[in-house]
C-alpha positions as CSV (number, residue, x, y, z in Angstrom):
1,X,17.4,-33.0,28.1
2,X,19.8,-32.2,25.3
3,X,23.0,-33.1,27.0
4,X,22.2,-36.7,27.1
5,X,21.9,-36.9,23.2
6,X,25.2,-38.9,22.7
7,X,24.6,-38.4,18.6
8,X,26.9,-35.1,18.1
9,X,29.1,-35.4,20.7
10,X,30.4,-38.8,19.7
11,X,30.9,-38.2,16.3
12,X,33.1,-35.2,17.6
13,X,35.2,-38.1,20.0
14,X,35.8,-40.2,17.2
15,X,36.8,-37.4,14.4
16,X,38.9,-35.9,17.1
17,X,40.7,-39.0,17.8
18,X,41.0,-39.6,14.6
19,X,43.0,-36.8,14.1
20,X,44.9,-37.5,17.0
21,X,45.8,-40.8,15.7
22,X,46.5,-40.1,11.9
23,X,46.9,-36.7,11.2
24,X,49.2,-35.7,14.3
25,X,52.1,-37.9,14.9
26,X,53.4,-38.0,11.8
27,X,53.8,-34.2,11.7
28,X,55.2,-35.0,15.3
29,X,57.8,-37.0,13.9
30,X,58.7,-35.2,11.1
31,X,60.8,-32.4,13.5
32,X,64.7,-33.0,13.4
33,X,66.8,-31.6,16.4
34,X,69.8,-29.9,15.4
35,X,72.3,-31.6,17.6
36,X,72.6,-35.0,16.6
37,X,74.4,-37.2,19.0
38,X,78.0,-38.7,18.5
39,X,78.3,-42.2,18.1
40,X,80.6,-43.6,21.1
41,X,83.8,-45.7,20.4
42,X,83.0,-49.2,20.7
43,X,86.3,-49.5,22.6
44,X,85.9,-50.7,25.8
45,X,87.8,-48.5,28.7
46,X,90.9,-50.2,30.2
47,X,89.8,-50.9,33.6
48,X,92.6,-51.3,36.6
49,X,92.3,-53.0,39.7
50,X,91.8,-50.9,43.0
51,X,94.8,-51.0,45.0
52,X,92.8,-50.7,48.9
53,X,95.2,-49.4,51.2
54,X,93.9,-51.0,54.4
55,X,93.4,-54.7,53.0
């Protein structure tokens, strides 16, 4: 039965994750979005107590 010969069919699982692993991500990474984000003021907001009505 030829289907049980593991021989070709896990040298193709280990190139392909090979190239998963090396080849891929980096390319991944490499994209840039063109709307960076604004950095936030480090000021903190002036917070006010709640005046409750009914206490």
């Amino acid at each position: 039965m030829p289907q049980l010969n593991p021989a070709p069919w896990l040298a193709i699982l280990f190139f392909s994750w090979f190239i998963f692993l090396t080849i891929i991500p980096p390319k991944i990474m490499a994209h840039t979005f063109p709307n960076e984000s604004a950095l936030k003021d480090s000021k903190k907001p002036k917070t006010e107590p709640w005046n409750w009505p009914w206490h």
